[in-house]
PDB file with one MODEL, atoms N, CA, C and O in Angstrom:
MODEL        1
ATOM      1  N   UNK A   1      44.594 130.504  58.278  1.00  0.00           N
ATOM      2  CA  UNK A   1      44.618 130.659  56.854  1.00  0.00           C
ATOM      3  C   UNK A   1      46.016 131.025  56.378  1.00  0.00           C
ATOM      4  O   UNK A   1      46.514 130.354  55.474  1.00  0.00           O
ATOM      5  N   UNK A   2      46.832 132.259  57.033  1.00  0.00           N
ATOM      6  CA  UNK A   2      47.986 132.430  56.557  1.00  0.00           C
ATOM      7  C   UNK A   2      48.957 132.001  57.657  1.00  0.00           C
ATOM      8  O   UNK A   2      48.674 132.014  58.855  1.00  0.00           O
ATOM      9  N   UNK A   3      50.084 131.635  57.158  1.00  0.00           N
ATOM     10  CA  UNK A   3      51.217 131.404  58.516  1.00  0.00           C
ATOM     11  C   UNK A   3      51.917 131.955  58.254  1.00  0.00           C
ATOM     12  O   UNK A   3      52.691 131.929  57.298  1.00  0.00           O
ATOM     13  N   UNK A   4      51.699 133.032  59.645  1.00  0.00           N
ATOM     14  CA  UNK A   4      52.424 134.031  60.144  1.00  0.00           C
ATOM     15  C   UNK A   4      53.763 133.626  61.378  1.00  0.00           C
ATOM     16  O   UNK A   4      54.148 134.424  62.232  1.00  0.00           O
ATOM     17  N   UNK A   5      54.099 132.748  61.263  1.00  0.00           N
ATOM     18  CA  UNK A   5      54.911 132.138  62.540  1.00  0.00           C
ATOM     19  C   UNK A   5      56.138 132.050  61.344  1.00  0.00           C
ATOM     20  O   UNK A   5      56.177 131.321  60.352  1.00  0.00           O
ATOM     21  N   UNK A   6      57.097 133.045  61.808  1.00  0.00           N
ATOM     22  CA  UNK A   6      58.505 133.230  60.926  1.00  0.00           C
ATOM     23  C   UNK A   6      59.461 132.595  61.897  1.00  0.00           C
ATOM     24  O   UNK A   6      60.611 132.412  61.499  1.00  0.00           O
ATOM     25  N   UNK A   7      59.106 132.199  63.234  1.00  0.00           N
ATOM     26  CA  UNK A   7      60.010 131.749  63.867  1.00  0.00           C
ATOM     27  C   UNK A   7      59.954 130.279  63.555  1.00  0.00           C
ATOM     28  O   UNK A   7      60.909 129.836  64.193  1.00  0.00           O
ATOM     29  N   UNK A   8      59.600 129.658  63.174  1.00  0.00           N
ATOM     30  CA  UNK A   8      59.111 128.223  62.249  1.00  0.00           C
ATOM     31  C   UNK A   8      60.751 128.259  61.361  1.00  0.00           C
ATOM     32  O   UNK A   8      61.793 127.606  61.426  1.00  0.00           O
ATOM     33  N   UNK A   9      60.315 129.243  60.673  1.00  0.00           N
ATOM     34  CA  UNK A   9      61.173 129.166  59.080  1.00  0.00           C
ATOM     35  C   UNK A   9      62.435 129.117  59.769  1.00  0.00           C
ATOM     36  O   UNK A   9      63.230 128.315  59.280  1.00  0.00           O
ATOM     37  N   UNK A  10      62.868 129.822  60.872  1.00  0.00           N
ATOM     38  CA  UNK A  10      64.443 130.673  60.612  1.00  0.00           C
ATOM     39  C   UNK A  10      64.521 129.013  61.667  1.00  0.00           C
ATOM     40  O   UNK A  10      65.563 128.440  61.349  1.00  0.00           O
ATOM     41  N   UNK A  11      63.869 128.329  62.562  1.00  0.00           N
ATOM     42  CA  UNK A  11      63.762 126.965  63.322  1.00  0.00           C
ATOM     43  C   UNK A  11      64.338 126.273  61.799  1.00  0.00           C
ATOM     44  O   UNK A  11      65.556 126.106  61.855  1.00  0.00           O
ATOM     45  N   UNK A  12      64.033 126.056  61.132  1.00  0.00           N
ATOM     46  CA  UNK A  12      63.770 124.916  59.962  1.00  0.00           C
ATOM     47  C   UNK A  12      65.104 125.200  59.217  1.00  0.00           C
ATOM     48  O   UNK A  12      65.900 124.323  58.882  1.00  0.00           O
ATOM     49  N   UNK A  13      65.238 126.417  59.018  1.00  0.00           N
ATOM     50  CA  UNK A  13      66.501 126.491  57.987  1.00  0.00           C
ATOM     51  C   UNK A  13      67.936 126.531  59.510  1.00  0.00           C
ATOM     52  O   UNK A  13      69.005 126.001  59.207  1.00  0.00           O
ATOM     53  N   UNK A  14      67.841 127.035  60.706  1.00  0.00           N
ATOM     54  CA  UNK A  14      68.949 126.769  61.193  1.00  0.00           C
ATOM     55  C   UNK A  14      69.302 125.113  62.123  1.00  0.00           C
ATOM     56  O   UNK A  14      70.270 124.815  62.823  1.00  0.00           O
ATOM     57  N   UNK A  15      67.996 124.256  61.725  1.00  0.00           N
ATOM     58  CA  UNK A  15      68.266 123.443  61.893  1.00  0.00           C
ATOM     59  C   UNK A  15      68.688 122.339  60.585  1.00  0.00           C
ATOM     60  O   UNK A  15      69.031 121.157  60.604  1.00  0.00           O
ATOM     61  N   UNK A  16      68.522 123.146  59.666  1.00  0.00           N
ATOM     62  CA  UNK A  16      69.040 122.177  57.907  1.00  0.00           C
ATOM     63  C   UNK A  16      70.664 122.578  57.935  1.00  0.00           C
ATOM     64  O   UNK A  16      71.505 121.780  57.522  1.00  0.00           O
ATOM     65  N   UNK A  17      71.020 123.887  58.461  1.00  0.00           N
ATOM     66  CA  UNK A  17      72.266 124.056  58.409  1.00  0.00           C
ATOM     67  C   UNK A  17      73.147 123.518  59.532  1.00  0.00           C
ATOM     68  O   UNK A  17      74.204 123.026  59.139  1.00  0.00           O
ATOM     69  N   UNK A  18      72.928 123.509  60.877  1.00  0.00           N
ATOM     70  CA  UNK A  18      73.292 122.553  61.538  1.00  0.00           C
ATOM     71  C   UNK A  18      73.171 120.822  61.188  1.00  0.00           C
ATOM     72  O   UNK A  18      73.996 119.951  61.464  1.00  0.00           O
ATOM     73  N   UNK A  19      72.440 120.744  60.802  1.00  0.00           N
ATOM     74  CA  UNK A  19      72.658 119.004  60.129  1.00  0.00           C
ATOM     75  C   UNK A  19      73.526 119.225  58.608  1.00  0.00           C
ATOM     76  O   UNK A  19      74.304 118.295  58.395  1.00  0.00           O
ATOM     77  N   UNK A  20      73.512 120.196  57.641  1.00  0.00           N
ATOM     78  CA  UNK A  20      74.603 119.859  56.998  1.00  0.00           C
ATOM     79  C   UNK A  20      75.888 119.967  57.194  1.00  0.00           C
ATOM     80  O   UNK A  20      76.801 119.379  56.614  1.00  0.00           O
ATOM     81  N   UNK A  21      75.953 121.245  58.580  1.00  0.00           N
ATOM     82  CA  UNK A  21      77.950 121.385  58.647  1.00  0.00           C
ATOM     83  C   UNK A  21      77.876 119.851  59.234  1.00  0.00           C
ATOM     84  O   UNK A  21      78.749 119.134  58.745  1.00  0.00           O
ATOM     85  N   UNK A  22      76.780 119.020  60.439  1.00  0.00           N
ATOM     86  CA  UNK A  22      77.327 117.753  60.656  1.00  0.00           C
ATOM     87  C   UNK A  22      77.461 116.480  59.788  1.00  0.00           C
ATOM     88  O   UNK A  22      78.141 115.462  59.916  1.00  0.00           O
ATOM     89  N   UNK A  23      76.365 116.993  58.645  1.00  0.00           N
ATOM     90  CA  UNK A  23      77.173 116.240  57.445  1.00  0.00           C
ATOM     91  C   UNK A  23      78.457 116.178  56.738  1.00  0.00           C
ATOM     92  O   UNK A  23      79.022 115.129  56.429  1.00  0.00           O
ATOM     93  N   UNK A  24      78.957 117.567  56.457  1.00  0.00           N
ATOM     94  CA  UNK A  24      80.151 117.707  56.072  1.00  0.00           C
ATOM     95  C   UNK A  24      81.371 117.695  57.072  1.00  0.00           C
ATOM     96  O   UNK A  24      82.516 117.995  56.736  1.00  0.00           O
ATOM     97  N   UNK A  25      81.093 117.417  57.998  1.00  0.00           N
ATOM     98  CA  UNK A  25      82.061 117.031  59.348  1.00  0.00           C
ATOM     99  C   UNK A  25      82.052 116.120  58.875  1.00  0.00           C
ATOM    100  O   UNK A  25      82.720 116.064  57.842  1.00  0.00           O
ATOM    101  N   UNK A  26      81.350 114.921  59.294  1.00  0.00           N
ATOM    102  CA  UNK A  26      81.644 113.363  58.952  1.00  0.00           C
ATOM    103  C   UNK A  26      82.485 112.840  57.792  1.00  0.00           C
ATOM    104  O   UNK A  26      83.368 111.984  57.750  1.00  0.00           O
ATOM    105  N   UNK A  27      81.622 114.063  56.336  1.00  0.00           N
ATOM    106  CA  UNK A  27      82.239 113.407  54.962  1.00  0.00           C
ATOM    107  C   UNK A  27      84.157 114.579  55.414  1.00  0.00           C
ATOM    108  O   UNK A  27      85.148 114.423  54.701  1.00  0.00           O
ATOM    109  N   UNK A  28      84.158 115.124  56.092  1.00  0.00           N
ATOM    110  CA  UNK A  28      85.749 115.396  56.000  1.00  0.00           C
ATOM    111  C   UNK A  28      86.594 114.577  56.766  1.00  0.00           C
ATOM    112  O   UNK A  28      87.686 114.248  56.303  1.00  0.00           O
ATOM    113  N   UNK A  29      86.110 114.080  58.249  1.00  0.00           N
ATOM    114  CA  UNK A  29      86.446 113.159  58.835  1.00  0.00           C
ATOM    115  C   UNK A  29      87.156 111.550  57.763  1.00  0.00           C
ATOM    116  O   UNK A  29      88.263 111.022  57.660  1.00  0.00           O
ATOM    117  N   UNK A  30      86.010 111.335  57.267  1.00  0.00           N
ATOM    118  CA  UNK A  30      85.654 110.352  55.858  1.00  0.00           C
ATOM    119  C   UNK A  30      87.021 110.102  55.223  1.00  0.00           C
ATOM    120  O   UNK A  30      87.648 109.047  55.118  1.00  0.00           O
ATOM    121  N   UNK A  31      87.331 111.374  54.816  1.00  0.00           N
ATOM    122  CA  UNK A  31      88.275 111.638  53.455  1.00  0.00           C
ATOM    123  C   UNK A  31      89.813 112.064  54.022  1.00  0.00           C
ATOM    124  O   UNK A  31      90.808 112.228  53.316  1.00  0.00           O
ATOM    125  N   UNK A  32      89.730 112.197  55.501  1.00  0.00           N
ATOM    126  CA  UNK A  32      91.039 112.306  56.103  1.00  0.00           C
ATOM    127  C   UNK A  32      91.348 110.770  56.253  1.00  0.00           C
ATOM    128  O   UNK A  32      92.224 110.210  55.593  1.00  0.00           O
ATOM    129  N   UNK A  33      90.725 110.278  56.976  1.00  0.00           N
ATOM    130  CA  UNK A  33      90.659 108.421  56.930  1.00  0.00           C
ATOM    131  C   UNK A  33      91.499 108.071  55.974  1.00  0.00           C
ATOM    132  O   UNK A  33      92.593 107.507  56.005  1.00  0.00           O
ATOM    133  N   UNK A  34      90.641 108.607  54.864  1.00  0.00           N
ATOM    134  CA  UNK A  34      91.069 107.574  53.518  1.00  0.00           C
ATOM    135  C   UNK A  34      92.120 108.192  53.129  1.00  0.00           C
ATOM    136  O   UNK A  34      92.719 107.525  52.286  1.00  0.00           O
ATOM    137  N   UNK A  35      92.661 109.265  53.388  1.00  0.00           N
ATOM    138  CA  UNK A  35      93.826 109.767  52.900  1.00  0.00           C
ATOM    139  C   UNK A  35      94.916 109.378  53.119  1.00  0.00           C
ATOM    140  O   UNK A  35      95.953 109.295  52.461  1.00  0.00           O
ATOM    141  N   UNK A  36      94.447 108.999  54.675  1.00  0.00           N
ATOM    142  CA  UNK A  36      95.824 108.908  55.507  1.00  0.00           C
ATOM    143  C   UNK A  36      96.199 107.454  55.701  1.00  0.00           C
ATOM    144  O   UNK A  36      97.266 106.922  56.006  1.00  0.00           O
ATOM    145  N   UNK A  37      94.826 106.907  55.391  1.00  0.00           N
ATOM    146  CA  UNK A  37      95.457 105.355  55.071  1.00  0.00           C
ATOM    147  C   UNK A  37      96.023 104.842  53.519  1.00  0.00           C
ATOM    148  O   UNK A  37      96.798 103.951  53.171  1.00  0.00           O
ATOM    149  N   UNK A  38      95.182 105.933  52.737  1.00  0.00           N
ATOM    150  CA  UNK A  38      95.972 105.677  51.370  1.00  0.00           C
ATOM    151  C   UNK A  38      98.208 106.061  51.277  1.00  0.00           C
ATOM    152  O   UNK A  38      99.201 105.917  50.564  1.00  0.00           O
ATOM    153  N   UNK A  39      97.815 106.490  52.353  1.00  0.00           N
ATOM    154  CA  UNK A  39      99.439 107.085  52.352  1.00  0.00           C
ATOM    155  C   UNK A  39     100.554 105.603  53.187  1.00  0.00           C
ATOM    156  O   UNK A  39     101.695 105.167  53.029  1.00  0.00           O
ATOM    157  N   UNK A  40      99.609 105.354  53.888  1.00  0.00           N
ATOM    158  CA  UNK A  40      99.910 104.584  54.821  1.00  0.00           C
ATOM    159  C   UNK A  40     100.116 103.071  53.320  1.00  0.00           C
ATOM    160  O   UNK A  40     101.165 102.501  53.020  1.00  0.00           O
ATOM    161  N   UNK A  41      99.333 102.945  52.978  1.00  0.00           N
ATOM    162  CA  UNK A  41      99.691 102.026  52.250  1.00  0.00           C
ATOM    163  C   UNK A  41      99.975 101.887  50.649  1.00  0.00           C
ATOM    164  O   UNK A  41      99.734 101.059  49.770  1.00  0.00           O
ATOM    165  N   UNK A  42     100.532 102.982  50.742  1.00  0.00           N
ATOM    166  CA  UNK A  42     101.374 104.037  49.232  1.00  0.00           C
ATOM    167  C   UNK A  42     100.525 103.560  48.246  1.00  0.00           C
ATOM    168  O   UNK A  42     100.935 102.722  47.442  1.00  0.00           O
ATOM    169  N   UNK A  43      99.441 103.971  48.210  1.00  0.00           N
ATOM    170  CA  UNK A  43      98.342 104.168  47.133  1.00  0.00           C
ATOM    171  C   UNK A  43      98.250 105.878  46.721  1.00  0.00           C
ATOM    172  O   UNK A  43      98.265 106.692  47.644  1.00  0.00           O
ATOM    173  N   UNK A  44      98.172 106.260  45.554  1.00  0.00           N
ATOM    174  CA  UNK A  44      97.884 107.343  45.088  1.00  0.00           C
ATOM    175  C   UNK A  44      96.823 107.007  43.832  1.00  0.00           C
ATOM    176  O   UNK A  44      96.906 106.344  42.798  1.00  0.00           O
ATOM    177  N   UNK A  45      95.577 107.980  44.598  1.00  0.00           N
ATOM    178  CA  UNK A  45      94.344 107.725  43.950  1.00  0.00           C
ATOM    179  C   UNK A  45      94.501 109.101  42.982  1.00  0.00           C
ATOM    180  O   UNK A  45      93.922 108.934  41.909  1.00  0.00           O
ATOM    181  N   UNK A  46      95.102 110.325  43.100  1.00  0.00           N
ATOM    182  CA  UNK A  46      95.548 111.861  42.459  1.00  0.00           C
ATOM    183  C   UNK A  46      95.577 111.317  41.142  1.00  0.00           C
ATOM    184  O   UNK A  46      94.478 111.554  40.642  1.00  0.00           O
ATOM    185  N   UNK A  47      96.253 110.744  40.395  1.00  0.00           N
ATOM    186  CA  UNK A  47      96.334 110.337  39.100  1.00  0.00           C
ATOM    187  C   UNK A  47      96.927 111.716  38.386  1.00  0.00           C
ATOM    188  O   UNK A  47      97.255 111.530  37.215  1.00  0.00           O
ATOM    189  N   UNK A  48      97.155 113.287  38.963  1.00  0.00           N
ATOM    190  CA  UNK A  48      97.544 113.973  38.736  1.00  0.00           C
ATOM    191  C   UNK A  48      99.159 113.933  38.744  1.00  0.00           C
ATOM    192  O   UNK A  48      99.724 113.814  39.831  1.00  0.00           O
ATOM    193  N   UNK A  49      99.629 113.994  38.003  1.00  0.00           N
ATOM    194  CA  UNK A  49     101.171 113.205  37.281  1.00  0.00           C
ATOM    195  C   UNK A  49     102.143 113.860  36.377  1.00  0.00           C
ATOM    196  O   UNK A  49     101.870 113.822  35.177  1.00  0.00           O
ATOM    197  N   UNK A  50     103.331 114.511  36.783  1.00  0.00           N
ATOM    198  CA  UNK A  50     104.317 114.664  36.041  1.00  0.00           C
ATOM    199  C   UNK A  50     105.329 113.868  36.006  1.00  0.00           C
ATOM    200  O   UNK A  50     105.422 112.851  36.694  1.00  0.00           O
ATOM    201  N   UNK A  51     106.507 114.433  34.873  1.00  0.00           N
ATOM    202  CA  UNK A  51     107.620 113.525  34.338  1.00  0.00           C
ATOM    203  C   UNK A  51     108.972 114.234  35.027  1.00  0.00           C
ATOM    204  O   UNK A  51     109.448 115.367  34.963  1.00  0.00           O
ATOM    205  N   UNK A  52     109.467 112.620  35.928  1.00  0.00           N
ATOM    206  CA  UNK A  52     110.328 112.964  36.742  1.00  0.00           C
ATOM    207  C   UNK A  52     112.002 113.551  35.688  1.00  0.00           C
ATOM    208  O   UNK A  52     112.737 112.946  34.907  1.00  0.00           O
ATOM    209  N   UNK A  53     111.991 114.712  36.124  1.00  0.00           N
ATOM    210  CA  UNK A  53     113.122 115.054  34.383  1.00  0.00           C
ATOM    211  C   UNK A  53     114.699 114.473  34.384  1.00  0.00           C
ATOM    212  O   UNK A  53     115.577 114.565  33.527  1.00  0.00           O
ATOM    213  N   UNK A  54     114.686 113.790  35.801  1.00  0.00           N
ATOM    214  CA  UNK A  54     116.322 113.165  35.919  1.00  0.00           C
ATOM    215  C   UNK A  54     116.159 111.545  35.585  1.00  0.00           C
ATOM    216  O   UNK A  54     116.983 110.640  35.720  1.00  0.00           O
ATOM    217  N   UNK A  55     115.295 111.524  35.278  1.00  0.00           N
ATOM    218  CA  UNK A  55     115.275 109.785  34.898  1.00  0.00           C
ATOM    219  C   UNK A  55     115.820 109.403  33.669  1.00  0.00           C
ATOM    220  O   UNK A  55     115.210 110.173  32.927  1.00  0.00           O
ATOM    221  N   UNK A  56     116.527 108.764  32.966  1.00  0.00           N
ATOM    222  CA  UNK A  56     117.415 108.426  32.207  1.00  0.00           C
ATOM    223  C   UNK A  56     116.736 107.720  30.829  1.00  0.00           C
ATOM    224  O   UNK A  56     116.074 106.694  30.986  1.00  0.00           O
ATOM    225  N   UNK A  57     116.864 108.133  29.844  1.00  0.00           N
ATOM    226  CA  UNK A  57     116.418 107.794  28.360  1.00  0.00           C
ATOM    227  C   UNK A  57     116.262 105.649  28.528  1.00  0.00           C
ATOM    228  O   UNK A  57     115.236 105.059  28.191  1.00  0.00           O
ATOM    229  N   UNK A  58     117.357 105.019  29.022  1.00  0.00           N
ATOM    230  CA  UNK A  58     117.078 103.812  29.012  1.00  0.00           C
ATOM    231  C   UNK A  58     116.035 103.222  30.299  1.00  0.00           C
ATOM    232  O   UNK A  58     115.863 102.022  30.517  1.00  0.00           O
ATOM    233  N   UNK A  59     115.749 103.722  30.651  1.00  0.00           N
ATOM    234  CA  UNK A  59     114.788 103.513  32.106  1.00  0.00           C
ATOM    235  C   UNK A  59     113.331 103.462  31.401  1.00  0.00           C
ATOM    236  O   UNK A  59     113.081 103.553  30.199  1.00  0.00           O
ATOM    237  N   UNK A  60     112.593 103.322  32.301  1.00  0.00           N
ATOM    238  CA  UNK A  60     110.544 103.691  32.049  1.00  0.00           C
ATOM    239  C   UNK A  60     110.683 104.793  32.314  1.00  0.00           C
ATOM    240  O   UNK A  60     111.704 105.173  32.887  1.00  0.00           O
ATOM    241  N   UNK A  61     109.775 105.554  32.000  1.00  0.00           N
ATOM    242  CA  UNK A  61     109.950 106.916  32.716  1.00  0.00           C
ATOM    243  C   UNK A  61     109.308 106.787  33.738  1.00  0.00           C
ATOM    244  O   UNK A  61     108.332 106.043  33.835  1.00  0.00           O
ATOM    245  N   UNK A  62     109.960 107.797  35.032  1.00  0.00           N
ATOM    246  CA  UNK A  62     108.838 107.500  35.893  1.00  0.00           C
ATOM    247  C   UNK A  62     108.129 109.001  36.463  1.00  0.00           C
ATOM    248  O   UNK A  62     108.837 109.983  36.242  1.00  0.00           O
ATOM    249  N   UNK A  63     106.934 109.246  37.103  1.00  0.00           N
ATOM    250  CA  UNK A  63     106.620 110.171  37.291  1.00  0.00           C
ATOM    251  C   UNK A  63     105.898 110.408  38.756  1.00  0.00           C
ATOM    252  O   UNK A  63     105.566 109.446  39.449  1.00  0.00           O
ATOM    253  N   UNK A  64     105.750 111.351  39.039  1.00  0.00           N
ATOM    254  CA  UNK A  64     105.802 112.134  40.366  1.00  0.00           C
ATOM    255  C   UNK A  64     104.157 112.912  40.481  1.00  0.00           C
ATOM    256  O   UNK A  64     103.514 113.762  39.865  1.00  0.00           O
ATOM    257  N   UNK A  65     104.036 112.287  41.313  1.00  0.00           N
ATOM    258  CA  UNK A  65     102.214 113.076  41.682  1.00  0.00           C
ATOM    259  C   UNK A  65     101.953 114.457  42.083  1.00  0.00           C
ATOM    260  O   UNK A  65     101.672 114.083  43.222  1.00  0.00           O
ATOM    261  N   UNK A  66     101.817 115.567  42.145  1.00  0.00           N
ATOM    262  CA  UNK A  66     101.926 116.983  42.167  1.00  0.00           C
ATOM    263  C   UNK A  66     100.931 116.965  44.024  1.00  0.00           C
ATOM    264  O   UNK A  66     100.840 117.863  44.861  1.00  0.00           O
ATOM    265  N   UNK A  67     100.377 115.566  44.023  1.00  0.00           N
ATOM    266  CA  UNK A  67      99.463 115.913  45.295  1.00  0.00           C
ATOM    267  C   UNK A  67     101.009 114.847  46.308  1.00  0.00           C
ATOM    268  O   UNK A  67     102.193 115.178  46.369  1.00  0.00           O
ATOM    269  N   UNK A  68     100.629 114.141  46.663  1.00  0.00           N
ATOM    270  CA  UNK A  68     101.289 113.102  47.538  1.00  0.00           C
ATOM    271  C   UNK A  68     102.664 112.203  47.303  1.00  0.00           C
ATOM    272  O   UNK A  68     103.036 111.176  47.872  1.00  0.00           O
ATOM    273  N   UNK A  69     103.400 113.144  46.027  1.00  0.00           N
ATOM    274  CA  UNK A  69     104.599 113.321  45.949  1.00  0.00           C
ATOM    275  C   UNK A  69     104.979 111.768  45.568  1.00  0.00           C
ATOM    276  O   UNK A  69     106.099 111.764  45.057  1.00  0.00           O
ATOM    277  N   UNK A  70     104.495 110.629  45.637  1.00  0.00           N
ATOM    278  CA  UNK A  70     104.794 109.429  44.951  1.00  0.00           C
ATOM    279  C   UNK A  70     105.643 109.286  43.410  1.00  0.00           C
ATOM    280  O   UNK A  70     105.358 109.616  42.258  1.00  0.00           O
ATOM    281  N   UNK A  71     106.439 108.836  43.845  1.00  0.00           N
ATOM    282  CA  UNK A  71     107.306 108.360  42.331  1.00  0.00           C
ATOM    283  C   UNK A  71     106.984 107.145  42.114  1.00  0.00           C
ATOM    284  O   UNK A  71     106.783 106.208  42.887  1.00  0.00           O
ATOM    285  N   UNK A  72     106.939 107.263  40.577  1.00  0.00           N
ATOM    286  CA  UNK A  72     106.258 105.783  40.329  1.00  0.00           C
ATOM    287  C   UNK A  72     106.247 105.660  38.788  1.00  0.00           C
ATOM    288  O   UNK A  72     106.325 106.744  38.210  1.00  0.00           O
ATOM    289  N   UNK A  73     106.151 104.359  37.860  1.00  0.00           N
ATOM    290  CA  UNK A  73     106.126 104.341  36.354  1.00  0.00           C
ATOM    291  C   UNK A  73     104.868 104.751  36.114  1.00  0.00           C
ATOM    292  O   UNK A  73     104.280 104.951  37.177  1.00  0.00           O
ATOM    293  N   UNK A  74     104.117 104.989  35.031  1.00  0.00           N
ATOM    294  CA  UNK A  74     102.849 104.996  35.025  1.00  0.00           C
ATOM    295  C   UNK A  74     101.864 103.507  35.069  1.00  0.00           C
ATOM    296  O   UNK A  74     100.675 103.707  35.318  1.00  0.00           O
ATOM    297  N   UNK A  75     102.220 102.280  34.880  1.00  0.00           N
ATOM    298  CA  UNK A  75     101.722 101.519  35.014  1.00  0.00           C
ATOM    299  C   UNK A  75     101.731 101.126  36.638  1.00  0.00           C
ATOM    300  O   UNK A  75     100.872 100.455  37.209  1.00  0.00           O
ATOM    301  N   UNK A  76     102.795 101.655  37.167  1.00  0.00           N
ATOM    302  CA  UNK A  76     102.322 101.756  39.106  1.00  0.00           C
ATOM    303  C   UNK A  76     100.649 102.082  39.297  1.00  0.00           C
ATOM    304  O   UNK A  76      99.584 101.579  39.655  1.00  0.00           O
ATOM    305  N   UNK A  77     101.447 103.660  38.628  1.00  0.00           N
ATOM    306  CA  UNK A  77      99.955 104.341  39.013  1.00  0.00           C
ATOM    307  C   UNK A  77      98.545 103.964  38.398  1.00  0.00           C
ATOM    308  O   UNK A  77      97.454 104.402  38.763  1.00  0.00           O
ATOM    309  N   UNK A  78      98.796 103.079  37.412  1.00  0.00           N
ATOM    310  CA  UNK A  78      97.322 102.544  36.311  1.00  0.00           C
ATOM    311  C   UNK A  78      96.797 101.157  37.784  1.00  0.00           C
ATOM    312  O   UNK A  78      95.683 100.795  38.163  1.00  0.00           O
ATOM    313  N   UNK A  79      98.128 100.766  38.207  1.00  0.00           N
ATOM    314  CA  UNK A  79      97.918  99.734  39.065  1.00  0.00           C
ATOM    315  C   UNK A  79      97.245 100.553  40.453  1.00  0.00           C
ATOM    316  O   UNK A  79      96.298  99.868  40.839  1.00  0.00           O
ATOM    317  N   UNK A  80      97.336 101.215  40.924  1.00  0.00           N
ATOM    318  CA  UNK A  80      97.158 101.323  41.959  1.00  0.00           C
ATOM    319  C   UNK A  80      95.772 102.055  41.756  1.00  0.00           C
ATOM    320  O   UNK A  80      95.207 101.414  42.642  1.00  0.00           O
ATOM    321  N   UNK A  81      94.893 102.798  41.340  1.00  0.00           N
ATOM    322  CA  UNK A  81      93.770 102.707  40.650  1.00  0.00           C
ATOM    323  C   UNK A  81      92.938 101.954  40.637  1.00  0.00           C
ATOM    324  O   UNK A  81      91.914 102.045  41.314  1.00  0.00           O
ATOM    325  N   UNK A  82      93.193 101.114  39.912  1.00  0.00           N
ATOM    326  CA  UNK A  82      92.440  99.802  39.494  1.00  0.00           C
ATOM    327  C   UNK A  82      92.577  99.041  41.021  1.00  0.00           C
ATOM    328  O   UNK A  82      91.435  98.805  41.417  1.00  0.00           O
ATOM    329  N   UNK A  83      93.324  98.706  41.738  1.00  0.00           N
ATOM    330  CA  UNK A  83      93.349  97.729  42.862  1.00  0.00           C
ATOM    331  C   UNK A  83      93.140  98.572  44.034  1.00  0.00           C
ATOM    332  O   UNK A  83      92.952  97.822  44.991  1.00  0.00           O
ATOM    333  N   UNK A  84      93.089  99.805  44.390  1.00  0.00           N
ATOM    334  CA  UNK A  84      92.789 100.674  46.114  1.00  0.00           C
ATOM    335  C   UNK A  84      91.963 100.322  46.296  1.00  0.00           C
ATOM    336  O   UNK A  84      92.279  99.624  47.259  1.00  0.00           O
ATOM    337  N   UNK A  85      90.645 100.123  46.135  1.00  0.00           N
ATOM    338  CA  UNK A  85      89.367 100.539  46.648  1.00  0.00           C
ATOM    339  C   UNK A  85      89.463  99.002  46.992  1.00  0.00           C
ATOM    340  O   UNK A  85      88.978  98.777  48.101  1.00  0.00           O
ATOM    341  N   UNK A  86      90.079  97.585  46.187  1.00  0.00           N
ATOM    342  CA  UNK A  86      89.715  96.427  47.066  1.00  0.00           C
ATOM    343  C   UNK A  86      91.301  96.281  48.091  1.00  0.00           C
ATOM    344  O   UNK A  86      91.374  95.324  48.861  1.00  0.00           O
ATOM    345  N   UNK A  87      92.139  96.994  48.032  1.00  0.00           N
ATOM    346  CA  UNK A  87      92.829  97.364  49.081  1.00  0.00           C
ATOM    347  C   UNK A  87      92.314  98.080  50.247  1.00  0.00           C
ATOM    348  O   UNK A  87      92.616  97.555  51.318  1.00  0.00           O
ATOM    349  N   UNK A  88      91.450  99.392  50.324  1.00  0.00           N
ATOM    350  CA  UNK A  88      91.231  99.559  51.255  1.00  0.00           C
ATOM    351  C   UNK A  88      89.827  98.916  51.523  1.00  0.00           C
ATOM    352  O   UNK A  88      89.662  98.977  52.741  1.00  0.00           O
ATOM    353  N   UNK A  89      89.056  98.497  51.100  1.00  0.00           N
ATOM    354  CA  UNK A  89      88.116  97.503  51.792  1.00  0.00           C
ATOM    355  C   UNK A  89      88.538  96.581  52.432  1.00  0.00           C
ATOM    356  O   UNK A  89      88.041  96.329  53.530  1.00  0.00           O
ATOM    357  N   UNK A  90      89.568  95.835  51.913  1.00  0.00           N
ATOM    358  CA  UNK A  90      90.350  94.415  52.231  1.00  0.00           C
ATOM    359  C   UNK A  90      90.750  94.891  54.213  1.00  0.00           C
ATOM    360  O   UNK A  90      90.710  94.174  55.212  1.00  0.00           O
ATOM    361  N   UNK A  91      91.055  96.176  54.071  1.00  0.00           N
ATOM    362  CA  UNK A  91      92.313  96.833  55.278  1.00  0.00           C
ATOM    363  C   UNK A  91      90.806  97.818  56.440  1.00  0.00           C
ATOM    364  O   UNK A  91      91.247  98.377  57.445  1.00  0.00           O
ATOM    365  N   UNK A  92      89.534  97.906  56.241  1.00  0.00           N
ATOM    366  CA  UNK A  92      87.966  98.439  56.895  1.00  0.00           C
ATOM    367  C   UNK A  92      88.362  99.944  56.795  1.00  0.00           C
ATOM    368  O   UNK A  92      88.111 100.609  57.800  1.00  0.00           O
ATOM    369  N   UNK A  93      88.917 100.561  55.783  1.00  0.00           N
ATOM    370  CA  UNK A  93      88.537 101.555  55.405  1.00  0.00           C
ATOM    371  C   UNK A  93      87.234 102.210  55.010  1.00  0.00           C
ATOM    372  O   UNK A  93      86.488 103.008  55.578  1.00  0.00           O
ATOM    373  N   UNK A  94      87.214 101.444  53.548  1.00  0.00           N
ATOM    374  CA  UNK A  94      85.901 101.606  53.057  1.00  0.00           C
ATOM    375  C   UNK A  94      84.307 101.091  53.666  1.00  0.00           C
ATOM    376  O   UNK A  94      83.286 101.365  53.034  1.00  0.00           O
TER     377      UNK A  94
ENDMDL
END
């Protein structure tokens, strides 16, 4: 009628937590991959972006990623966005 078997529960929850750190192993594994091939083939997915301040009034401006240090115009970076993901599929990343 009642279940009294607590060794069940603490079974059940330390086996949910062992399958999620091996979930989140894989998805970090995952995201080193893609990092390191995004570098590899000077893609910056960060979109996080400042203004490089020595670049010259007649130029584009160009700007500098605060993550992976890429210099680039902003239409680089609108480009590279829009085209990674069939770059790294193209390359068996994804």
């Amino acid at each position: 009628m009642f279940d009294d078997d607590f060794g069940t529960e603490v079974e059940a929850i330390e086996a949910a937590t062992r399958d999620a750190d091996l979930e989140q192993t894989a998805l970090d594994a995952a995201g080193d991959a893609l990092h390191h091939a995004c570098i590899q083939m000077g893609i910056c997915l960060h979109g996080v972006v400042r203004v490089v301040k020595e670049t010259p009034a007649t130029t584009p401006r160009r700007f500098r990623c605060r993550f992976c240090r890429k210099v680039a115009t902003q239409p680089q970076f609108d480009a590279d966005r829009e085209s990674a993901y069939t770059r790294l599929e193209e390359a068996g990343v994804l």
